[in-house]
C-alpha positions in Angstrom: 8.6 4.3 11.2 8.4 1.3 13.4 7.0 1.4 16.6 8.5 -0.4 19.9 6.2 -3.0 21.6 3.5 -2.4 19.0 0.7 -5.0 20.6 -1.2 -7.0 17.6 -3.8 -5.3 16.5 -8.0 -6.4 17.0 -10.3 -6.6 14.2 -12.0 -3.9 15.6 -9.0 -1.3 15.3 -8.0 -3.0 12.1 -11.5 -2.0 10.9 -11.8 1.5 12.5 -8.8 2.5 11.1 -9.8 1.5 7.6 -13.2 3.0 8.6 -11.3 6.6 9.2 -9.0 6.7 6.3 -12.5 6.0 4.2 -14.7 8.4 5.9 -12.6 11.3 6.8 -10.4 11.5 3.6 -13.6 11.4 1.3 -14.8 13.8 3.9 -11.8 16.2 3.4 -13.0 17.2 -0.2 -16.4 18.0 1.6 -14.7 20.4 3.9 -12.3 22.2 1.4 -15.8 23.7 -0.3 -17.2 25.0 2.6 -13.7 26.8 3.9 -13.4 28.3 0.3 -17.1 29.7 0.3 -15.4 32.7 2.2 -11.9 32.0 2.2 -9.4 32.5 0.0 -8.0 28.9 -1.3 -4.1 29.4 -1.1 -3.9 30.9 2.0 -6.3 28.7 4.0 -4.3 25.9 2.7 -1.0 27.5 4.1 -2.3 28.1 7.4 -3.6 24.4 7.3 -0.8 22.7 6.9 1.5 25.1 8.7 -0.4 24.4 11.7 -0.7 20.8 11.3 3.0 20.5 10.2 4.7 22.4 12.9 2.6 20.9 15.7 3.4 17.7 14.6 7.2 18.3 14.4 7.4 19.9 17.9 5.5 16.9 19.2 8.5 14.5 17.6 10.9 16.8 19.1 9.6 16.6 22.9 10.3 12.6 22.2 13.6 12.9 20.9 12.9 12.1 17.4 15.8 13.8 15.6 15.2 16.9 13.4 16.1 17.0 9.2 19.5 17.9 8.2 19.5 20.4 5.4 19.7 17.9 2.6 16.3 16.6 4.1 14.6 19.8 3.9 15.6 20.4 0.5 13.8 17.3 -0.9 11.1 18.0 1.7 10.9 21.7 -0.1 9.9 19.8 -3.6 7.7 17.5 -2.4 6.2 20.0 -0.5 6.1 22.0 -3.6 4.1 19.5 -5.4 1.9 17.9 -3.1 0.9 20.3 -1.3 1.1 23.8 -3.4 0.4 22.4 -6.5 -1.4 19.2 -5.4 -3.8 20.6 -3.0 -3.4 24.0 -3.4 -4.9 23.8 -6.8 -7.6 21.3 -5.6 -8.7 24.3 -3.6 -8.5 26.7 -5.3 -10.6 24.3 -8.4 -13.5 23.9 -5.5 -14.4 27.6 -6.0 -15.8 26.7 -9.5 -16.7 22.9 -9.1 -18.7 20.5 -6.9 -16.6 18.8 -4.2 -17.9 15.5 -5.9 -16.4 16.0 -9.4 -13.3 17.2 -7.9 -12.8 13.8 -5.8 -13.8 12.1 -9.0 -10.9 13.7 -11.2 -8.6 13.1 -8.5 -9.0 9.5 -8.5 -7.5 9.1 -11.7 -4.1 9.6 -9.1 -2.8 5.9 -9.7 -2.9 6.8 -14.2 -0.8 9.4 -13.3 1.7 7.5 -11.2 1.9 4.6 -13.5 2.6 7.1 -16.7 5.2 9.3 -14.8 6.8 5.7 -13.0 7.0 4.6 -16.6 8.4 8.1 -18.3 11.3 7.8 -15.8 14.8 6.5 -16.7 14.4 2.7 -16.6 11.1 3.2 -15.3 8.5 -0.3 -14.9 6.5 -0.4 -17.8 2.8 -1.2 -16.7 1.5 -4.7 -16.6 -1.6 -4.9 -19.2 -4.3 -5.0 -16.3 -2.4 -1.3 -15.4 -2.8 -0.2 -19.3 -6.3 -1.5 -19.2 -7.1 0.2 -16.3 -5.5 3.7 -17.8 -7.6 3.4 -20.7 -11.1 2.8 -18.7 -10.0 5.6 -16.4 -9.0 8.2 -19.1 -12.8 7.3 -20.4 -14.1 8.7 -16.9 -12.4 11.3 -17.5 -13.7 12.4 -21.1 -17.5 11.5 -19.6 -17.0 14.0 -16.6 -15.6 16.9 -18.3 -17.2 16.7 -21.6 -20.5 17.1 -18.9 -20.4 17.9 -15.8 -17.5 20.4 -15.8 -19.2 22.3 -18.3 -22.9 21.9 -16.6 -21.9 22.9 -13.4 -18.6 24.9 -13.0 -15.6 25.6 -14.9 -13.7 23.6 -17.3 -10.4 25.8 -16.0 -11.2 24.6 -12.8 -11.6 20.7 -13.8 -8.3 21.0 -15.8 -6.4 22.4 -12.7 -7.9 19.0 -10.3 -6.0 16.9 -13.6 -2.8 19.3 -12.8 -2.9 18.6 -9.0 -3.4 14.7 -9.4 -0.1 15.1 -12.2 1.9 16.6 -9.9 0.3 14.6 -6.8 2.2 11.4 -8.4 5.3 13.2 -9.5 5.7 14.5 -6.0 5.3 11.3 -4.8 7.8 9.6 -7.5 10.8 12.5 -6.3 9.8 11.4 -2.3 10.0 7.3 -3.4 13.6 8.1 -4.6 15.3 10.3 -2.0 16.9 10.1 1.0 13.7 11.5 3.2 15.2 10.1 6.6 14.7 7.2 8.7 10.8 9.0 10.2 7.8 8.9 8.2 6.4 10.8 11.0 9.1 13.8 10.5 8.7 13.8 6.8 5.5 13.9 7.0 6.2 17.6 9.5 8.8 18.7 7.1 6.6 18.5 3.8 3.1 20.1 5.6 5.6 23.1 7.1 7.3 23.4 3.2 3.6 23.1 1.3 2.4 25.4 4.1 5.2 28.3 3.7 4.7 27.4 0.0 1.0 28.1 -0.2 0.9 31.2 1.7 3.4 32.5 -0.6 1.4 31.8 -3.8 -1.6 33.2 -1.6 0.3 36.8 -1.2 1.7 36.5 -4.5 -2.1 36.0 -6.4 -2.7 39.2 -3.8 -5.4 36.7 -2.0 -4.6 39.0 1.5 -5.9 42.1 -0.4 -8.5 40.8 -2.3 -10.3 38.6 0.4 -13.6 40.1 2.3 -12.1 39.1 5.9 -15.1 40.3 7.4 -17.2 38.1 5.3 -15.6 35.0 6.7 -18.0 32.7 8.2 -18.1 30.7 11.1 -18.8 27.0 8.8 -15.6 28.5 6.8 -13.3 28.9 10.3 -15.2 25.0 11.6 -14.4 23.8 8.3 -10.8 24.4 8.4 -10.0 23.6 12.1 -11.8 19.7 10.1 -9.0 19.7 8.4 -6.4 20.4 10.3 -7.6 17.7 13.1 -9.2 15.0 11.0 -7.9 15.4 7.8 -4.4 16.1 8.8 -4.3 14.2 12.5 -6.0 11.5 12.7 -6.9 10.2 9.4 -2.6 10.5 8.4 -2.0 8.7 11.7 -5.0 6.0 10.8 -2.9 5.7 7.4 0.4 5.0 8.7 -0.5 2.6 11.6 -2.3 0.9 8.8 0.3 0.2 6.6 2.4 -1.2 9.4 -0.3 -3.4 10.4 -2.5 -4.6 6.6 -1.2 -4.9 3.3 -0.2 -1.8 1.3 -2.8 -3.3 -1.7 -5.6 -3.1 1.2 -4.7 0.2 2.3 -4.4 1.8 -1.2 -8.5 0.6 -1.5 -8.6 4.6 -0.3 -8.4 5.6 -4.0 -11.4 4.2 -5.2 -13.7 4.6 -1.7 -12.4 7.8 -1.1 -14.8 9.5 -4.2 -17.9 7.4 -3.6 -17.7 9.0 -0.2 -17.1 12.7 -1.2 -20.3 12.6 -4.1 -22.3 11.2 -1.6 -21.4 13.6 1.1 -21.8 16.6 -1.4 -25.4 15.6 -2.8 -26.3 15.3 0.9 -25.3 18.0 2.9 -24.2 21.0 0.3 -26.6 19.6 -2.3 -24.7 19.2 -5.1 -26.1 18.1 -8.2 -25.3 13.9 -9.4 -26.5 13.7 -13.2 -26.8 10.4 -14.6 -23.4 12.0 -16.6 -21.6 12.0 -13.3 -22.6 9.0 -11.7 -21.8 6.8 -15.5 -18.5 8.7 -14.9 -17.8 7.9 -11.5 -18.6 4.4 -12.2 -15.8 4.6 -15.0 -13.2 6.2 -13.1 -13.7 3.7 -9.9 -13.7 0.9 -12.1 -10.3 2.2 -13.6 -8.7 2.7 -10.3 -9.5 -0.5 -9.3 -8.2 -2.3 -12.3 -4.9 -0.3 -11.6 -4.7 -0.9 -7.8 -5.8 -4.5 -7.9 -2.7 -6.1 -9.1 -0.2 -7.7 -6.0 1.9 -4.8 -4.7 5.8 -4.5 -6.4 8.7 -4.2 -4.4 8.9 -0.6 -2.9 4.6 -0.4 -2.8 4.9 0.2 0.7 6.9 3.1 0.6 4.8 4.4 -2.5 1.7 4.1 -1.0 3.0 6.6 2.0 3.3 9.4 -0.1 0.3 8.5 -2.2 -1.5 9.0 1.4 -0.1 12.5 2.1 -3.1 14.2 -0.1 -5.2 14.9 3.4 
């Protein structure tokens, strides 16, 4: 979405903004622990991006930003569906079982996904052989983590469903790359929070989360935690992202991927105390080398508009 009489960006915002998209992303993962401790996974997520969805779309509408037409809400609908229900709904719910840390570790094996799935589809672009290379090491991470970690310190279920919500992550993103999602990135970005949202809450009722939940046992961290979200996860570090790409190079901006987990393992050793074995850090050392190997060669025609719904995770 272009804006109007855009003045040239300082080093300073250039910086900040990477600064945000760094911190408060690898900080989301941090967040999504503490508002699962009492609440139940599926639903918070609804409310989450319900919140941050329709707020965001009534704001575009006070400026006259025009609203979907119905063939836009259907492909918002899937996207919404995989993203966000699938994507970060199972993230959630996997952060009842696991560290924060591991979770943000499994889910930056993203990019293998996407360049598998980009490659499965009808005359899809085969990967380059730094991309294969970079599958291989990351695909190692992943057999170091889980054959460890997710058995030491939570639930191998759980570690398999973060490898489901990365999957569908990139296919989600794939469907949005190749439909008509309208000429905002602002609206679509409204359209799929409101669709995940409705989505979540469904699965929420359907897994019988309303009955089953303690309500009086929600904490006060759990309620902070997902008002964090909502503002810095959903607001400002999606806004950060955007104005970035309009400003930096989409290979520059998509450095998220690897920085984003470094973050979240540091964050959860030091404030929720979560355990880093040797195991874990030789893992996330794997899986961040892989990622980079994948994200390091110069961007292909379309990157820009991949790496936007690549950025829709927080």
């Amino acid at each position: 979405m272009s804006i109007p009489n855009q003045p040239k960006p300082t080093r300073a915002m250039v910086i900040l903004a990477f600064g945000i998209i760094y911190v408060l992303w690898g900080s989301t993962y941090l967040a999504i622990r503490v508002v699962v401790e009492t609440l139940p996974p599926f639903l918070s997520g609804g409310v989450r991006f319900l919140v941050a969805g329709s707020a965001l779309l009534m704001l575009l509408w006070m400026r006259g930003v025009p609203l979907p037409n119905g063939l836009e809400w259907r492909n918002a609908s899937v996207v919404g569906l995989l993203l966000l229900v699938s994507g970060n709904g199972l993230v959630m719910w996997a952060e009842k079982s696991i560290s924060s840390g591991l979770t943000a570790l499994l889910i930056a094996l993203t990019p293998v996904w996407f360049a598998l799935l980009d490659w499965a589809l009808p005359n899809g672009t085969r990967p380059g052989w730094r991309t294969l290379a970079g599958i291989v090491v990351g695909f190692s991470g992943i057999v170091v983590l889980i054959n460890g970690d997710a058995r030491v310190n939570g639930s191998l279920l759980a570690a398999i469903a973060v490898i489901v919500a990365g999957i569908s992550w990139a296919g989600g993103s794939l469907y949005a790359k190749h439909t008509s999602n309208g000429s905002s990135a602002w609206m679509n970005a409204a359209t799929q929070m409101i669709c995940g949202g409705g989505g979540l809450l469904l699965a929420g009722t359907i897994l019988g989360e309303p009955w089953r939940t303690e309500w009086s046992g929600v904490s006060a961290r759990s309620l902070l935690a997902l008002g964090y979200l909502v503002v810095f996860g959903s607001w400002i570090a999606f806004s950060a992202y955007v104005w970035l790409l309009q400003v930096s190079t989409p290979s520059r901006v998509s450095t998220y991927a690897y920085v984003n987990p470094v973050i979240a393992v540091f964050l959860g050793w030091a404030l929720l105390g979560e355990t880093v074995s040797s195991r874990m850090f030789l893992g996330m050392l794997i899986v961040v080398a892989g990622v980079v190997i994948i994200t390091m060669p110069q961007a292909q025609p379309g990157t820009r508009q991949l790496c936007t719904s690549i950025g829709r995770r927080d």
